[in-house]
ROSE-4610 file (N, C-alpha, C; in Angstrom, 1 decimal, always signed):
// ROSE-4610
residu = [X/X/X/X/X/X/X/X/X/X/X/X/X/X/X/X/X/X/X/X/X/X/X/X/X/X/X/X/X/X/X/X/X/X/X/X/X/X/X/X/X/X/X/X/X/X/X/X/X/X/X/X/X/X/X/X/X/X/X/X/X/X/X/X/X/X/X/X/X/X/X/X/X/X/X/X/X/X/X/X/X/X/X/X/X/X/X/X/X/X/X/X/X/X/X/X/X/X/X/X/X/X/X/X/X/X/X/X/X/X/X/X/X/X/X/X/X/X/X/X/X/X/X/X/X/X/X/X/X/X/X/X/X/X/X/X/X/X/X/X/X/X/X/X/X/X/X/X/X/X/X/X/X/X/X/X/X/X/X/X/X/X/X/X/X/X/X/X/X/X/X/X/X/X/X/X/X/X/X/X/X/X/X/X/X/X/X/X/X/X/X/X/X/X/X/X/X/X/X/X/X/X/X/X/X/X/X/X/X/X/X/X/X/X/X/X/X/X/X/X/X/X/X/X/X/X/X/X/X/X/X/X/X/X/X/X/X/X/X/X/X/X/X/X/X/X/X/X/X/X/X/X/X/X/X/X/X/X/X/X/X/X/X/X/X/X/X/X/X/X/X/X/X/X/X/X/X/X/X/X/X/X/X/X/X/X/X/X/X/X/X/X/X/X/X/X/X/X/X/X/X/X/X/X/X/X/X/X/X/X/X/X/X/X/X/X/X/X/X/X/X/X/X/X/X/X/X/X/X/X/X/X/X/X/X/X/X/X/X/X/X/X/X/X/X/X/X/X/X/X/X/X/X/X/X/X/X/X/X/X/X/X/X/X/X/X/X/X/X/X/X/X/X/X/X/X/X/X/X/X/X/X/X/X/X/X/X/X/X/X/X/X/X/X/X/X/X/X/X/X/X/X/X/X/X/X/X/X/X/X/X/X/X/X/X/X/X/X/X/X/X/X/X/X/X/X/X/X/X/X/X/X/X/X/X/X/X/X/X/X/X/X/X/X/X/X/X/X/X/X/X/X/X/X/X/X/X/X/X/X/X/X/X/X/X/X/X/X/X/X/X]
num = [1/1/1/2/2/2/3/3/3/4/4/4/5/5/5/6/6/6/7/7/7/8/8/8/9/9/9/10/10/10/11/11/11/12/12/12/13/13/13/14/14/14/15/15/15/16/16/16/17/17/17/18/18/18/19/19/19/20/20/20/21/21/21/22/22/22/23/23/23/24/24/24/25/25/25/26/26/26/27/27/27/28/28/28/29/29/29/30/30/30/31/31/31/32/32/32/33/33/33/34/34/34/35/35/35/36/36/36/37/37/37/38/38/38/39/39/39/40/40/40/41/41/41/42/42/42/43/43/43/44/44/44/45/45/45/46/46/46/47/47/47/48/48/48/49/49/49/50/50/50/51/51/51/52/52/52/53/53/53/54/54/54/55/55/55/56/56/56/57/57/57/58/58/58/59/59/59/60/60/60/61/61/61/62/62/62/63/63/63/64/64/64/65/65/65/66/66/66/67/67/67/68/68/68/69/69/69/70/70/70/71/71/71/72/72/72/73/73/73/74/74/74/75/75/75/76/76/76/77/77/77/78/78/78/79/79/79/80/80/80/81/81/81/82/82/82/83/83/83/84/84/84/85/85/85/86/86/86/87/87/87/88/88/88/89/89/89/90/90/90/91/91/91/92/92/92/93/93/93/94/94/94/95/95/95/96/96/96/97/97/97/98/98/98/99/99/99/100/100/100/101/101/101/102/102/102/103/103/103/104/104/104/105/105/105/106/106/106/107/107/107/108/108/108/109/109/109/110/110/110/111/111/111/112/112/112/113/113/113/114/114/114/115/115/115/116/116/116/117/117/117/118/118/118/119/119/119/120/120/120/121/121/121/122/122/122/123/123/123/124/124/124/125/125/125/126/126/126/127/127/127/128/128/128/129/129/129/130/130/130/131/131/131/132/132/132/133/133/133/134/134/134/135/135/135/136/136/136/137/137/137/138/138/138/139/139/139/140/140/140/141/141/141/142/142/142/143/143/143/144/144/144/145/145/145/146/146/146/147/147/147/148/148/148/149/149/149/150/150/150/151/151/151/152/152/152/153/153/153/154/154/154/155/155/155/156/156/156/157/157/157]
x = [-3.8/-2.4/-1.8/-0.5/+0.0/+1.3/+1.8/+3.2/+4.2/+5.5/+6.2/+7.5/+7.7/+8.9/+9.9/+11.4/+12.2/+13.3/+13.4/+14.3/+14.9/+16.3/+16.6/+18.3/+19.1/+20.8/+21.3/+22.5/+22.5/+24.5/+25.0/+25.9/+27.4/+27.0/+27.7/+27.5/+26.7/+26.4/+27.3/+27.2/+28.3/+28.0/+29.1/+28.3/+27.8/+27.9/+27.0/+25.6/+24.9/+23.7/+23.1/+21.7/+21.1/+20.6/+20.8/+20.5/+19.2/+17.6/+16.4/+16.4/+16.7/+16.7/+16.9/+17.9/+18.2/+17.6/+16.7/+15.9/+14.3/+14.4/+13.1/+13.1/+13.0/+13.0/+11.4/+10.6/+9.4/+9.3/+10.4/+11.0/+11.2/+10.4/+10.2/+10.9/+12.0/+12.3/+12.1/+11.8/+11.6/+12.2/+13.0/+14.3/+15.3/+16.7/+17.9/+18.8/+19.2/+20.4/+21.5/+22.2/+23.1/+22.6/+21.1/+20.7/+19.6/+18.9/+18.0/+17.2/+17.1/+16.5/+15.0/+13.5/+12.6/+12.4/+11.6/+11.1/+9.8/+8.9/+7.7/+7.7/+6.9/+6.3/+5.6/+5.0/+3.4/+2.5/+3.4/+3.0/+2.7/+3.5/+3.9/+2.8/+2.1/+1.9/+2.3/+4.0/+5.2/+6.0/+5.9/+6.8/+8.1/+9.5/+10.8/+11.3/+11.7/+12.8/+13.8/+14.9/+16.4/+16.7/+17.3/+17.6/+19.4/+19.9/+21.4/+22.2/+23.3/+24.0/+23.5/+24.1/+24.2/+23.5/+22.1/+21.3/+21.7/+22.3/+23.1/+22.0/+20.8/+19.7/+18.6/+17.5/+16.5/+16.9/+18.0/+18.5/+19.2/+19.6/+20.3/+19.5/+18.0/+17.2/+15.9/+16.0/+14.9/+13.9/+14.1/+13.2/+12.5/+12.5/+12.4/+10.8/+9.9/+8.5/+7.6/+8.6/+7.7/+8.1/+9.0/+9.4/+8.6/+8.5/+7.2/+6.1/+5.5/+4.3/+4.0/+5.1/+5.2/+5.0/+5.3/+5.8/+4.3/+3.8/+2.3/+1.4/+1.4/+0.4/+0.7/+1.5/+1.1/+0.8/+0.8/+0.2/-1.4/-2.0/-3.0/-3.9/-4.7/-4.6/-5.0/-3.7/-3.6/-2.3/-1.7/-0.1/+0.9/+1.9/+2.5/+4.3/+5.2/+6.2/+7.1/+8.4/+9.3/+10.4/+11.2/+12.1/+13.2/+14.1/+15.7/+16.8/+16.8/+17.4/+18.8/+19.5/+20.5/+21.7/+21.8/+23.4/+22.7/+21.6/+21.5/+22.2/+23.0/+23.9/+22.4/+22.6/+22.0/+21.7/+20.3/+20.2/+20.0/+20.4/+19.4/+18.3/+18.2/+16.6/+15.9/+16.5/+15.6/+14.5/+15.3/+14.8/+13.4/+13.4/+12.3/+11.3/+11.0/+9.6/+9.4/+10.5/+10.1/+9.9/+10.7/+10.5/+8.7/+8.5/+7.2/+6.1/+6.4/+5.6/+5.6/+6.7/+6.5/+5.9/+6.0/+5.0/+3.5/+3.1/+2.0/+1.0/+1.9/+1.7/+1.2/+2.0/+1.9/+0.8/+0.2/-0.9/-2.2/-2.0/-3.4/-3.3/-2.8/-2.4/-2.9/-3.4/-4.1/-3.0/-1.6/-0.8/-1.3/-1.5/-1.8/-1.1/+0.7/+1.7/+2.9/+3.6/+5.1/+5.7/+7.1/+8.1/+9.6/+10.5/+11.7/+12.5/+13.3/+15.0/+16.1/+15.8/+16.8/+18.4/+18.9/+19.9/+21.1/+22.2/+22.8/+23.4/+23.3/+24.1/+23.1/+23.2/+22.7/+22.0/+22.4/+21.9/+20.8/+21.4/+20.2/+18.7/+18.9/+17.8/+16.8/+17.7/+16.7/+16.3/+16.9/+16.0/+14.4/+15.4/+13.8/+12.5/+13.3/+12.1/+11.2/+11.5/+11.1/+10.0/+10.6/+9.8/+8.8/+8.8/+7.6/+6.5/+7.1/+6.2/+5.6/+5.6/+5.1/+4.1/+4.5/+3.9/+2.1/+2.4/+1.3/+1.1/+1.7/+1.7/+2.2/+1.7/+2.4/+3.0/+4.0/+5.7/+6.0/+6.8/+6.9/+8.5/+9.6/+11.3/+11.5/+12.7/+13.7/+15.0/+15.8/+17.2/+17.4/+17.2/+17.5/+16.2/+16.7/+16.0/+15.3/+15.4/+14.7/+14.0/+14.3/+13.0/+11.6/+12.2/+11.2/+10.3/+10.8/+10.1/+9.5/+9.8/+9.3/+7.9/+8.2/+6.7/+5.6/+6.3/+5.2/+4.3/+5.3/+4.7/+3.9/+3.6/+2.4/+1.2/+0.1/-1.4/-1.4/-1.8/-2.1/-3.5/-3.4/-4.4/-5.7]
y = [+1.1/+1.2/+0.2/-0.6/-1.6/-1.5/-1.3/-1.4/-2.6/-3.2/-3.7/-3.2/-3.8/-3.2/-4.1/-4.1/-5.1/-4.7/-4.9/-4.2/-4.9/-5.1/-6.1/-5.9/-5.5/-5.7/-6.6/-7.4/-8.0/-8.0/-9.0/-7.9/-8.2/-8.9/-8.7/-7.7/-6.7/-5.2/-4.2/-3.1/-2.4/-1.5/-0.9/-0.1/+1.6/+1.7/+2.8/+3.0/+1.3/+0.9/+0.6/+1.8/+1.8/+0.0/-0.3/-1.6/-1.2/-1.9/-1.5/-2.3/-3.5/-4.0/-3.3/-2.2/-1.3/-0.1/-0.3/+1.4/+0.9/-0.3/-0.2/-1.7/-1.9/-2.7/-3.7/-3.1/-3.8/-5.0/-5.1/-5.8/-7.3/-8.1/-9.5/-10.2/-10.8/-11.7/-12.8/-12.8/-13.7/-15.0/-14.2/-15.1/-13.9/-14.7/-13.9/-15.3/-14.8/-15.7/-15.1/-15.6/-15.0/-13.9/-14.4/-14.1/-13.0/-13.2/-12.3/-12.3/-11.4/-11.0/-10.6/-11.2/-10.7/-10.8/-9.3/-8.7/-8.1/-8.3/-8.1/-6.3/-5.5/-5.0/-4.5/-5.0/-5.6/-3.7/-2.7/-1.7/-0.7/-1.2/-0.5/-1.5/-2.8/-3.5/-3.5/-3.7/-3.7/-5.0/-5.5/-6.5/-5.5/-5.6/-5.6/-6.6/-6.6/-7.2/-7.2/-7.7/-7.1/-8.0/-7.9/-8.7/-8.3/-9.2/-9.9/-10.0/-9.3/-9.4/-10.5/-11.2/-12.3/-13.7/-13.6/-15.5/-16.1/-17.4/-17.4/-18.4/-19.0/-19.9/-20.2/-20.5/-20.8/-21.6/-22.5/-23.3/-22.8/-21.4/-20.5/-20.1/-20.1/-18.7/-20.6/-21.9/-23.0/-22.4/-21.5/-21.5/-20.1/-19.1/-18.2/-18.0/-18.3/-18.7/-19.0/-19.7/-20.7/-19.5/-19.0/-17.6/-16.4/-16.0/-14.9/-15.1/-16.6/-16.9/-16.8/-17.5/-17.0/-16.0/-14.9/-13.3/-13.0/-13.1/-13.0/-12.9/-14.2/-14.8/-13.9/-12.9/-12.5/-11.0/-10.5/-8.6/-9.3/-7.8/-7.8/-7.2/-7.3/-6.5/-5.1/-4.4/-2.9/-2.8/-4.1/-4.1/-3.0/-2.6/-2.3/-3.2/-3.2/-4.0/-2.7/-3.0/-2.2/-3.2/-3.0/-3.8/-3.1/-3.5/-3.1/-3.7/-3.3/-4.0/-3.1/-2.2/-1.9/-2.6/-3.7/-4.5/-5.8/-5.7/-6.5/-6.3/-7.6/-7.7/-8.7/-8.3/-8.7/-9.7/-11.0/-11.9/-12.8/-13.8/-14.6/-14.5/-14.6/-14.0/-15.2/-16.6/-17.7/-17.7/-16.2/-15.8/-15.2/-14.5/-13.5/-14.3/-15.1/-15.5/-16.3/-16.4/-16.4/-14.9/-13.5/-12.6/-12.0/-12.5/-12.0/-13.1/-14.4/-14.9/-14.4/-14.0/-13.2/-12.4/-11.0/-10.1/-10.2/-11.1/-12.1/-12.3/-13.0/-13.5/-12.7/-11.3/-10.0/-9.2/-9.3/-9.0/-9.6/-10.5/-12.2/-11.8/-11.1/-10.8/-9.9/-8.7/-7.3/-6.5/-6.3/-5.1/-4.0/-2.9/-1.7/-0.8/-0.6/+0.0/-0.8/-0.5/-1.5/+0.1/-0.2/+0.4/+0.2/+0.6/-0.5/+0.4/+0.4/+0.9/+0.3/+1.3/+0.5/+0.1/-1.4/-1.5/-0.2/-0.4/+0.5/+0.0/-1.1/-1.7/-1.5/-0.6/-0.2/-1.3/-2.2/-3.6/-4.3/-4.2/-4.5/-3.9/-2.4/-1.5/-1.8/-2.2/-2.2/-3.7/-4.4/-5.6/-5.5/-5.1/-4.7/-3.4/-3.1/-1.9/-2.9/-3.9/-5.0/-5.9/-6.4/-7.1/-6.3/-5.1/-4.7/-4.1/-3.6/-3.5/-4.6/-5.8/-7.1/-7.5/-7.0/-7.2/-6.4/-5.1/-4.2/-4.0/-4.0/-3.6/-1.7/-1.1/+0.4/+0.5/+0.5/+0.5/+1.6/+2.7/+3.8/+3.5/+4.2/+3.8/+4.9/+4.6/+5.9/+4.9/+6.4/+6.1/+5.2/+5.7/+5.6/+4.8/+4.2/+3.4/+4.2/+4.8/+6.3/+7.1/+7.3/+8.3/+7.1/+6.2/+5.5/+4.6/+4.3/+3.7/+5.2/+6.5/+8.0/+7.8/+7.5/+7.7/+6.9/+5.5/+4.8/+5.2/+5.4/+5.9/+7.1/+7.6/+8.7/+8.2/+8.5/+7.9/+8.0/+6.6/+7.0/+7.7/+8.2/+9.2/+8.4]
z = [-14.1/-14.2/-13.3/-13.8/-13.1/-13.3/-11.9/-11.9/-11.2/-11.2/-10.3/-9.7/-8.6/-8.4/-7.6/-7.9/-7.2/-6.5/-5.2/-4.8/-3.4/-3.2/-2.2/-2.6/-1.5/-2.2/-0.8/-1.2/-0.1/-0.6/+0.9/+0.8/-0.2/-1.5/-2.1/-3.5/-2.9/-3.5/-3.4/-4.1/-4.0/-2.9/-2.4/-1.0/-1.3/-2.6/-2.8/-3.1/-3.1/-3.6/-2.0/-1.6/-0.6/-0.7/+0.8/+1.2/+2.1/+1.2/+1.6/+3.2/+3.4/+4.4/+5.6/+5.7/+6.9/+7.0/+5.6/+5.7/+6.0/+6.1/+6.4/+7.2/+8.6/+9.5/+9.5/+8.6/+8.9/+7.6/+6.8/+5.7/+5.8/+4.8/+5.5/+4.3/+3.8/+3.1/+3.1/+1.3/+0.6/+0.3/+0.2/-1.0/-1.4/-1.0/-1.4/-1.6/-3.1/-3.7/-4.8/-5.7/-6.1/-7.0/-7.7/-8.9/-8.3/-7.8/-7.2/-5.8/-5.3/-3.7/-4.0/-3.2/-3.1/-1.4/-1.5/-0.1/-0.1/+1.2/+1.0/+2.3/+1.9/+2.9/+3.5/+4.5/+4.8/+4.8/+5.8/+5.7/+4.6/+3.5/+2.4/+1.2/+1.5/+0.8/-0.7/-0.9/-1.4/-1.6/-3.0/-3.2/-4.0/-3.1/-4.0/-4.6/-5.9/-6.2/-6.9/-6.8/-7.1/-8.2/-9.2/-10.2/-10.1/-9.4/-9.7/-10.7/-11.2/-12.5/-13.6/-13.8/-15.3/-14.9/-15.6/-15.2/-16.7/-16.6/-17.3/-18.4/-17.7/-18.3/-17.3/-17.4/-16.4/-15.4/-15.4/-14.4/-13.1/-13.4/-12.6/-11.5/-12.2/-10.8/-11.1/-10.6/-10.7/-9.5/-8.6/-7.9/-7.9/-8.7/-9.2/-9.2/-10.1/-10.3/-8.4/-8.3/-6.9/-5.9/-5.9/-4.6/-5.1/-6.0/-6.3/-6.0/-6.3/-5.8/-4.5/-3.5/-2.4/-1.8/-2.6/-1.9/-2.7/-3.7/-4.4/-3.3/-2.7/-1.5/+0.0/+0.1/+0.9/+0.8/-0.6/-1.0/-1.1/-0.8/-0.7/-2.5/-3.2/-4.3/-3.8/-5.2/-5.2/-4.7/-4.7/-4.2/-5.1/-4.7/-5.4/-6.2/-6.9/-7.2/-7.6/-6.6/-7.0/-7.6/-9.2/-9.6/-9.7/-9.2/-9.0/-10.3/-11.2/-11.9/-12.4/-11.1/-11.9/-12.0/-11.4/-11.8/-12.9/-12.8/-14.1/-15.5/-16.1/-17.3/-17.7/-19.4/-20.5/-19.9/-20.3/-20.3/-21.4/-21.5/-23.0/-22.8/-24.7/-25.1/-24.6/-24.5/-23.9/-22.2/-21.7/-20.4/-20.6/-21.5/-21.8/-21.4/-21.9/-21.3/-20.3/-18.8/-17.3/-17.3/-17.8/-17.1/-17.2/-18.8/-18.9/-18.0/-17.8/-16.6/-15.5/-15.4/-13.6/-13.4/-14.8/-14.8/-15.0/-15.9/-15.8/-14.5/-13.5/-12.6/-11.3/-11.5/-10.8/-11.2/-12.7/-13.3/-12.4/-12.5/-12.0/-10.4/-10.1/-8.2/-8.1/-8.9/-8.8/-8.5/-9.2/-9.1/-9.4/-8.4/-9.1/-9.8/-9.8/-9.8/-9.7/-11.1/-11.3/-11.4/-10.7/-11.3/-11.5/-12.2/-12.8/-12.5/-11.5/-11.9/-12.8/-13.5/-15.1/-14.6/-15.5/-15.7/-16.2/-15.1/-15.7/-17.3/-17.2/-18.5/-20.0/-20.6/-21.4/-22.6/-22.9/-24.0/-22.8/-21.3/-20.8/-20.5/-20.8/-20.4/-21.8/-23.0/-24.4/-24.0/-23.4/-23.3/-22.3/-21.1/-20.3/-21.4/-22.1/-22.1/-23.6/-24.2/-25.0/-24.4/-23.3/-22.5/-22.2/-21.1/-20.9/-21.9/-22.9/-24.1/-24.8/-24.7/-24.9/-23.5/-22.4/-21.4/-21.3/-22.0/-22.3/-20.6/-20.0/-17.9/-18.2/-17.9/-18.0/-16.9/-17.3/-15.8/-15.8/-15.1/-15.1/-14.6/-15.3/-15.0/-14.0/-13.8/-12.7/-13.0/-12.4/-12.4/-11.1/-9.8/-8.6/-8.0/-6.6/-6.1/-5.3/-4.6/-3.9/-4.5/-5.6/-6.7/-6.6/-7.3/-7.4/-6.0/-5.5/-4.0/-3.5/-3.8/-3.2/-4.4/-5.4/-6.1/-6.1/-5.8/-5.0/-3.9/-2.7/-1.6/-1.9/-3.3/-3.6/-3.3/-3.3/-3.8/-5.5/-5.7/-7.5/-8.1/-9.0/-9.3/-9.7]
């Protein structure tokens, strides 16, 4: 079973959206920009990442691919990926295939466990749930960022 997960809010978030950074001090960032935040956690052997409202074309997130790798190179396999994607707005379909590279990429790293906090924006949640079914990765959703980061920190069966 293989999951990811993204999670990172930085501070032009809303302030009802838990900021992982203050809940967990052993939090080493990656990469924070308009479009998306990744964070690694060594204890947790835990990649977050946060997916940023509206990428408007691959030109938007160019360093995207090379900052995952980054954060790749320091989980161990059996990592876990938590994805944060509730202020994500719809993306073009021309994105779909960096998002399915990334998850790719997360595959070839030995993820053992992805999980997605769905877009609140409803046209975006049918898009993610498209992607990952092309992906064939069994991702497991949640509403909240805390449900889901609590089922990670389970042991998997």
């Amino acid at each position: 079973m293989q999951q990811v997960a993204y999670a990172i809010r930085g501070p032009q978030m809303q302030e009802n959206i838990p900021n992982i950074a203050s809940e967990a001090n052993n939090l080493k960032h990656i990469a924070r920009n308009k479009c998306y935040e990744i964070s690694y956690s060594k204890t947790k052997n835990r990649l977050y990442f946060n997916v940023l409202g509206f990428w408007k074309n691959k030109e938007s997130v160019p360093d995207l691919l090379h900052d995952w790798e980054k954060a790749l190179s320091l989980v161990s396999p059996g990592f876990t990926v938590l994805v944060d994607m509730r202020t994500m707005i719809t993306h073009p379909q021309e994105l779909n295939g960096l998002h399915e590279e990334f998850m790719q990429m997360a595959q070839d790293a030995h993820v053992s466990r992805v999980v997605n906090v769905m877009p609140d924006d409803k046209i975006a949640s049918l898009q993610v749930g498209e992607i990952v079914l092309r992906s064939n990765m069994q991702i497991q959703t949640f509403d909240t960022f805390e449900a889901a980061d609590k089922w990670l920190d389970q042991p998997s069966a």
